[in-house]
C-alpha positions as CSV (number, residue, x, y, z in Angstrom):
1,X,-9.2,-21.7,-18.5
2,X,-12.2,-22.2,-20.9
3,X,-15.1,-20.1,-20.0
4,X,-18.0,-20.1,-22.6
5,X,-18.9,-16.5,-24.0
6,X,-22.4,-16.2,-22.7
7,X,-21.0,-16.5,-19.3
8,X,-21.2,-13.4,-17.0
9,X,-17.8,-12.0,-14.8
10,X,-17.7,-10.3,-12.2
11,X,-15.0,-9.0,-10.1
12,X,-15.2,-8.6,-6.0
13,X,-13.1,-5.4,-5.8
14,X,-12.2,-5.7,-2.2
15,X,-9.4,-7.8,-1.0
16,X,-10.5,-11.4,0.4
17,X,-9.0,-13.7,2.6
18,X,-7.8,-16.5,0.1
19,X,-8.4,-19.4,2.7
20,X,-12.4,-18.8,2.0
21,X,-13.9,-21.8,0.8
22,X,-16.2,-22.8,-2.0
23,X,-19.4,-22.5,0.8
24,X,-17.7,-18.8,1.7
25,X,-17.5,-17.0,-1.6
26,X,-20.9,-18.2,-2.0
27,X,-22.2,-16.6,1.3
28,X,-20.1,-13.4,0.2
29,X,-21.9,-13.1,-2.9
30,X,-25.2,-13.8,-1.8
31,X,-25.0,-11.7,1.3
32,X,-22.2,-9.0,0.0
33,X,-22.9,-8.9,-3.9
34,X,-26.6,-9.6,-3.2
35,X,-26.1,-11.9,-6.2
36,X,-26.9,-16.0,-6.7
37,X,-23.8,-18.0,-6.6
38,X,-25.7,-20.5,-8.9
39,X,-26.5,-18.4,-11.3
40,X,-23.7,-19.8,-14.0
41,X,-21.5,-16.8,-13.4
42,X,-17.9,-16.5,-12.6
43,X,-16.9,-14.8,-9.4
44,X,-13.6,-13.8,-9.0
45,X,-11.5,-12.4,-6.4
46,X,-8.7,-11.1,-5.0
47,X,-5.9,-11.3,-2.3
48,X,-4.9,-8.5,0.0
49,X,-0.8,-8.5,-1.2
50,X,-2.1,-8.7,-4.6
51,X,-0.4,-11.7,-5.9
52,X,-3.6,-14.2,-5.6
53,X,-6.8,-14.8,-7.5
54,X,-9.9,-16.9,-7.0
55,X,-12.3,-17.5,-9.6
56,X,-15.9,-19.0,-8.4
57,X,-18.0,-20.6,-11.3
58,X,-21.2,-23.2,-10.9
59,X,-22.3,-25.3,-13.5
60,X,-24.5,-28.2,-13.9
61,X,-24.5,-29.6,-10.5
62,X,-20.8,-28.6,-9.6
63,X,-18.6,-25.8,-8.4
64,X,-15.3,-25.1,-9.6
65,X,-13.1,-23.0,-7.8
66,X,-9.8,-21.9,-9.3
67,X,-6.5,-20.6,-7.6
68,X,-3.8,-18.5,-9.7
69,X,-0.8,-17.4,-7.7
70,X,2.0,-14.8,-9.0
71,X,5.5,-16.1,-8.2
72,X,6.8,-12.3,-9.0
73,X,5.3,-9.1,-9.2
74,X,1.3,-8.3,-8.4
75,X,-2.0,-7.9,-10.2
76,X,-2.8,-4.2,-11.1
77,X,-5.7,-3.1,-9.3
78,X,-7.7,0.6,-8.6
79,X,-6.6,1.7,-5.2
80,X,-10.5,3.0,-4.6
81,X,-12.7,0.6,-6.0
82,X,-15.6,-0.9,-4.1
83,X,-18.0,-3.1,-4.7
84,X,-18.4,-5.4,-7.7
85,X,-17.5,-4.5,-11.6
86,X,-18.6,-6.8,-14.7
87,X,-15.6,-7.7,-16.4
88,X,-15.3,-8.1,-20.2
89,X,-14.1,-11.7,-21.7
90,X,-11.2,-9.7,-23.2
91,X,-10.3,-8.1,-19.7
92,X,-10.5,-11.4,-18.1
93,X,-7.9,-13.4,-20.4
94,X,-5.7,-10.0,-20.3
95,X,-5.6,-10.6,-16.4
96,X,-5.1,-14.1,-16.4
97,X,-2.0,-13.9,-18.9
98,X,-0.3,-12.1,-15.8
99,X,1.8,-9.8,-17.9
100,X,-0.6,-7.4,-19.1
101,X,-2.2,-6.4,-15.4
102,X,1.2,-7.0,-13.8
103,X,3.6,-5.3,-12.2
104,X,7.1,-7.4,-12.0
105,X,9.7,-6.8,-9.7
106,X,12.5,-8.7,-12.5
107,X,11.9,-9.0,-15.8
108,X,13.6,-12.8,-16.0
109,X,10.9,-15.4,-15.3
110,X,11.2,-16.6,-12.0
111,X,12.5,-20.3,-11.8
112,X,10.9,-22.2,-8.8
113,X,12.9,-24.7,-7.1
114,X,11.6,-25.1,-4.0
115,X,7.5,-25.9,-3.1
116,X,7.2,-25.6,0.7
């Protein structure tokens, strides 16, 4: 994912429901975040089980909305945060490498054979 280095991040530290919408995140950050979804930030956010990411990002005219998905293990996240943190470029690459705020349950990559 290419994301310029001017460009703000923040992370939505409660869980979200990962069937939200473009049009939903956006309500959640204005209303929630008290934030403008159209600022040129990214927004990103997390599933309850901890396996599922959502990044929110406007530019020129356009939203973007990307999905990552862990086939094994979970993202590594505080038990007792709340509200919303600025993430650092470095943090946010760290994340989405998946093996750095992990936790596996094998250490052989999982092999997907099966998409339904």
């Amino acid at each position: 994912m290419l994301i310029p280095d001017e460009i703000r991040i923040y992370f939505y530290t409660q869980p979200v429901d990962m069937r939200k919408s473009i049009n939903t995140l956006c309500m959640l950050v204005s209303e929630t975040l008290k934030m403008n979804p159209v600022d040129g930030s990214l927004f990103l956010f997390r599933g309850r089980c901890g396996r599922k990411l959502k990044a929110l990002y406007y530019e020129m005219n356009c939203f973007t909305l990307w999905y990552r998905r862990l086939e094994k293990g979970r993202f590594v996240f505080r038990r007792n945060a709340h509200g919303c943190i600025e993430m650092t470029h470095e943090h946010f690459r760290w994340l989405l490498a998946s093996d750095k705020f992990s936790s596996h349950e094998a250490t052989q990559p999982h092999q997907i054979e099966n998409y339904s």
